[in-house]
C-alpha positions in Angstrom: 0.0 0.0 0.0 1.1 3.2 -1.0 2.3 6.0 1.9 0.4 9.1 2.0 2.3 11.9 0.9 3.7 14.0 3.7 6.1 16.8 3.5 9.8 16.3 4.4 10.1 18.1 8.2 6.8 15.6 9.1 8.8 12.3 10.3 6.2 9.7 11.6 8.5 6.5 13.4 5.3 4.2 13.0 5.8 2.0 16.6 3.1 -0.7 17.8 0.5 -1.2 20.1 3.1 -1.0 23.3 4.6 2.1 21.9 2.6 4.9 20.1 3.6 6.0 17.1 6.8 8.7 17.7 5.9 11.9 15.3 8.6 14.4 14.6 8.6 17.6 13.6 11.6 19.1 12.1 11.6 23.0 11.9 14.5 25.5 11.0 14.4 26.9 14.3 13.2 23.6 16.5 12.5 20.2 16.5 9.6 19.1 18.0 8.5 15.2 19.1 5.0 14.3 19.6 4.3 11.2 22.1 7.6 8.9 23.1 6.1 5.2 24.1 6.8 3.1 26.7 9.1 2.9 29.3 10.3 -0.3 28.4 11.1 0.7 25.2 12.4 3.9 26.0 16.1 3.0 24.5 14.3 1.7 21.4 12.5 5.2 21.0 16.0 7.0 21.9 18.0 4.9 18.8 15.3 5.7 16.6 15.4 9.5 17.2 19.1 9.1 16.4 18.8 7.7 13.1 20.2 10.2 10.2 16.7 10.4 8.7 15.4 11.4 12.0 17.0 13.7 14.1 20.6 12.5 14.0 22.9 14.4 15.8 20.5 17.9 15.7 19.1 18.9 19.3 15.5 18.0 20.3 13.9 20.9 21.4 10.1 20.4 22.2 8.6 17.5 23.4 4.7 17.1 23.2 1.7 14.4 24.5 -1.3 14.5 22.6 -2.4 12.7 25.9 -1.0 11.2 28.7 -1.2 7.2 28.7 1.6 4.6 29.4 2.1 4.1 25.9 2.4 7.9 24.8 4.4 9.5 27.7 6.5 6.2 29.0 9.3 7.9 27.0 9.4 11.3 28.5 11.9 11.1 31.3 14.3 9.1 29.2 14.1 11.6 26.4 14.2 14.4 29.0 17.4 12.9 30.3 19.2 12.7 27.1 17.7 16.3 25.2 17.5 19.5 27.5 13.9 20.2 25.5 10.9 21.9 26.9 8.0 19.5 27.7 4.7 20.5 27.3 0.8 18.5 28.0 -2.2 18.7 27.3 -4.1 21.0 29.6 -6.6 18.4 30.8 -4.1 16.4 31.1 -1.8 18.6 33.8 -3.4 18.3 37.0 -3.0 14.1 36.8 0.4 14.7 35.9 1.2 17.4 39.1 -0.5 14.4 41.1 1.1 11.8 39.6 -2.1 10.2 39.7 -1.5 6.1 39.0 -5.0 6.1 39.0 -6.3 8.5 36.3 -3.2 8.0 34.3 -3.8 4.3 33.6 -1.1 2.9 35.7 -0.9 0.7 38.5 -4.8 0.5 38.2 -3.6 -1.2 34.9 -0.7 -3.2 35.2 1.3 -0.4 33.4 4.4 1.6 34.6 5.7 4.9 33.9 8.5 7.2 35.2 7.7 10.3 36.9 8.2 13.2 34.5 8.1 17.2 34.8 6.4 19.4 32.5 7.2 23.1 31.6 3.6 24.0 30.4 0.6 23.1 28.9 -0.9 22.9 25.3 -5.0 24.2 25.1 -7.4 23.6 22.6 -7.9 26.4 20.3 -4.6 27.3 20.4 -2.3 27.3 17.1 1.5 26.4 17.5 4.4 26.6 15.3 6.0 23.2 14.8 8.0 22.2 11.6 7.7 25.9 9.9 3.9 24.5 9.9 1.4 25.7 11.9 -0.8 23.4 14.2 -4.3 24.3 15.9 -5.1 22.2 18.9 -8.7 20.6 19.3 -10.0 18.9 22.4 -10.4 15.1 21.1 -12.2 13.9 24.9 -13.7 9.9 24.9 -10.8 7.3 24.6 -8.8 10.3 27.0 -10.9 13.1 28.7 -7.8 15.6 28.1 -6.7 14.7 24.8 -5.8 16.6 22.1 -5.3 16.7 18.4 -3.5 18.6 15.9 -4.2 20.1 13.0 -2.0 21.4 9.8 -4.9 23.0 7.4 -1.9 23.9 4.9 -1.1 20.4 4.5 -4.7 18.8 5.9 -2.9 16.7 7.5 -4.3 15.6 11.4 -2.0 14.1 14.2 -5.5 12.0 16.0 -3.2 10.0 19.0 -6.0 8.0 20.2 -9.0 9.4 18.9 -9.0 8.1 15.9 -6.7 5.4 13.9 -7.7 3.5 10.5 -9.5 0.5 12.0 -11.1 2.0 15.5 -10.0 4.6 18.1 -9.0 4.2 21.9 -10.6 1.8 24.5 -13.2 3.9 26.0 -13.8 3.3 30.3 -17.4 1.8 30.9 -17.6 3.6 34.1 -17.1 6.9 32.3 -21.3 7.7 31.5 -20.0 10.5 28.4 -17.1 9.0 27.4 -18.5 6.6 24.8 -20.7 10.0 23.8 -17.4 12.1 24.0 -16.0 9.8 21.1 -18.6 10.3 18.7 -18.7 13.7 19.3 -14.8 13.9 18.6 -15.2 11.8 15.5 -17.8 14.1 14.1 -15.1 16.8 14.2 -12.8 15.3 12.6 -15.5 14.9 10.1 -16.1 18.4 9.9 -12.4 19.2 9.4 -11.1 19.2 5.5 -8.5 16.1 6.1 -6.0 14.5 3.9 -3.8 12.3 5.8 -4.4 11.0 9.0 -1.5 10.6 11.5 -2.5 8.2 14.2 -1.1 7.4 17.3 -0.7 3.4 16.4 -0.6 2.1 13.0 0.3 3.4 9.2 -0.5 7.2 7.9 -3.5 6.8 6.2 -5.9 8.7 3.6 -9.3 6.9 3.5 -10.7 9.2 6.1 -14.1 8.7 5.3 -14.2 4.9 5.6 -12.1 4.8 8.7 -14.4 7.4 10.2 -17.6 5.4 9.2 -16.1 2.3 11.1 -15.6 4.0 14.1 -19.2 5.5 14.2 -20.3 1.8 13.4 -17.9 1.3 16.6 -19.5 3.3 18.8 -23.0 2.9 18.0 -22.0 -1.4 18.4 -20.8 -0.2 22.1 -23.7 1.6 23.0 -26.4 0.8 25.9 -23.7 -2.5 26.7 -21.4 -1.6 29.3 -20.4 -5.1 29.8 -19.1 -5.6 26.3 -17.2 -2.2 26.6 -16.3 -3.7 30.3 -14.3 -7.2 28.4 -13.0 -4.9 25.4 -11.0 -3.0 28.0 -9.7 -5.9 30.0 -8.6 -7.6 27.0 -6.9 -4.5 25.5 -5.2 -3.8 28.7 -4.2 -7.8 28.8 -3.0 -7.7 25.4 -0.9 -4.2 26.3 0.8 -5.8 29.1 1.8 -9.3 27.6 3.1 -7.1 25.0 5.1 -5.5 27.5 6.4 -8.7 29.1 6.4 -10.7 25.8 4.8 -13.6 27.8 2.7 -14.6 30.9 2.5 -17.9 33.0 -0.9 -19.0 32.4 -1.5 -20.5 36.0 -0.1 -17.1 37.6 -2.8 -15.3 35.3 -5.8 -15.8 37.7 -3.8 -14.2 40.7 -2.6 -11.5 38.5 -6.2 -10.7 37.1 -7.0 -10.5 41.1 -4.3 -8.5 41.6 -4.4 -5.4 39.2 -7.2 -3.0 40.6 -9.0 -2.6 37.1 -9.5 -6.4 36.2 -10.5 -7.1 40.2 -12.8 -4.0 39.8 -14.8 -4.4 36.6 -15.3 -8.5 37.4 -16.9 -7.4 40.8 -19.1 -4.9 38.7 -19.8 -6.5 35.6 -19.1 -10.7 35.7 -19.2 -11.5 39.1 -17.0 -14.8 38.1 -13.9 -16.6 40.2 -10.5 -15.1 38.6 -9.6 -18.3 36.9 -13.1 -18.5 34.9 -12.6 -14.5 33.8 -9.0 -15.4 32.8 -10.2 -18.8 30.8 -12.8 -16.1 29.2 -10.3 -12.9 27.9 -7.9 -15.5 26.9 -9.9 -17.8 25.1 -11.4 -14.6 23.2 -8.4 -13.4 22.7 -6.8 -16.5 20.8 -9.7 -16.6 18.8 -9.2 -12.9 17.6 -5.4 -14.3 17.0 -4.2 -11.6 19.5 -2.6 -14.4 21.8 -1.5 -18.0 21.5 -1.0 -20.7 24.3 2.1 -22.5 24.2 4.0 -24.4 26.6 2.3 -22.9 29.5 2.8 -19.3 28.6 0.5 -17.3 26.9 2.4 -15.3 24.0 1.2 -12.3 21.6 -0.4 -13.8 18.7 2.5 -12.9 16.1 5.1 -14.4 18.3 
């Protein structure tokens, strides 16, 4: 499949589903980074940056979150470590941050780790920015993250979504959030309102067919509604999935105990199955490997492409 064009200072390092997608912006006066993965693969994200075709040996000035999961700002002390660069996040997104709250930010609640990072300000919706001698407009993108944010380029109609919106989908959306499944359409209808070319997402390839991505994720949404249960086990396998990714495999016998352990897992079975630990882990799993996103072997469970 052919690459959407993009002009040369927009670098998209296309990652995984651990590790959001790393989108630099080369300008004449700054280089700026959007979103830096996860911690685990933090010296991954750093060799990538230094690649001639990426930044090289050239200075890394601004570092950006389009929101502030795990997978999008796991990176952000290592890169602050290595580049003296001014870090800025979403305004939403700041007073979890200040807190360091594990729970809002996705962390221990969900099996997932991230260093501590500081930030220098924030970034607010309706506010334009200059970032790869292009200019960028902000716009509030709440439902998979209540603070998130997207950017815009209208010379080169070209949208940076993160989580709201990729080619197949968006971002898990919390069951126990009432307006966050609501939230999501409500971002995806401005996206449809916007005059876009090429959309960068935050996990898979650039792509162009806006229109048909967009009508899958309305189909999406309007699937998930009224049925907080199915929402419920499309979280818990997405978060399952994330960390076996993370850990590249998982004793299957421990995984009862670990479902028990891990607040959001214990939390959602008390609310929404009501089943023993073992059963719910027999349940995600077996869905899972039918989907192909896992594989049982030897005792393990493995990612499905292992």
């Amino acid at each position: 499949m052919d690459q959407p064009r993009l002009p040369s200072q927009i670098r998209v390092i296309v990652r995984d589903w651990l590790n959001a997608n790393n989108i630099l912006l080369r300008g004449r006066d700054a280089n700026v980074l959007i979103d830096t993965g996860y911690v685990s693969r933090a010296p991954e994200t750093l060799s990538l940056l230094r690649r001639p075709q990426h930044l090289g040996n050239e200075p890394l000035n601004w570092l950006v979150n389009t929101h502030c999961h795990s997978d999008h700002m796991g990176g952000n002390a290592a890169i602050q470590q290595v580049y003296v660069c001014r870090t800025s996040v979403p305004e939403g997104e700041a007073p979890l941050i200040e807190a360091w709250d594990t729970r809002g930010l996705w962390l221990d609640y969900a099996g997932q780790n991230a260093p501590r990072f500081t930030f220098d300000d924030v970034i607010a919706a309706g506010q334009t920015y200059r970032w790869g001698d292009l200019e960028w407009l902000a716009i509030a993108a709440p439902g998979h993250d209540a603070g998130a944010l997207m950017f815009y380029c209208a010379e080169e109609r070209a949208l940076i979504t993160g989580d709201a919106l990729w080619e197949n989908g968006f971002g898990i959306v919390l069951p126990d959030v009432p307006e966050g499944l609501e939230e999501a359409r409500r971002t995806l209808e401005t996206i449809a309102a916007l005059d876009v070319r090429v959309v960068i997402p935050g996990h898979g390839l650039p792509f162009t067919g806006v229109a048909a991505a967009l009508e899958r994720s309305f189909a999406r949404v309007d699937a998930l509604r009224g049925n907080p249960e199915r929402i419920a086990r499309s979280v818990l396998k997405v978060m399952l999935v994330f960390s076996l990714l993370d850990r590249e495999s998982m004793a299957l016998a421990a995984l009862p105990d670990y479902l028990a352990s891990v607040p959001i897992y214990r939390e959602y079975n008390e609310r929404y199955f009501k089943q023993p630990a073992a059963q719910l882990a027999d349940r995600l799993v077996s869905e899972l490997e039918k989907s192909g996103a896992v594989r049982r072997a030897g005792g393990l469970l493995l990612p499905g492409n292992s």
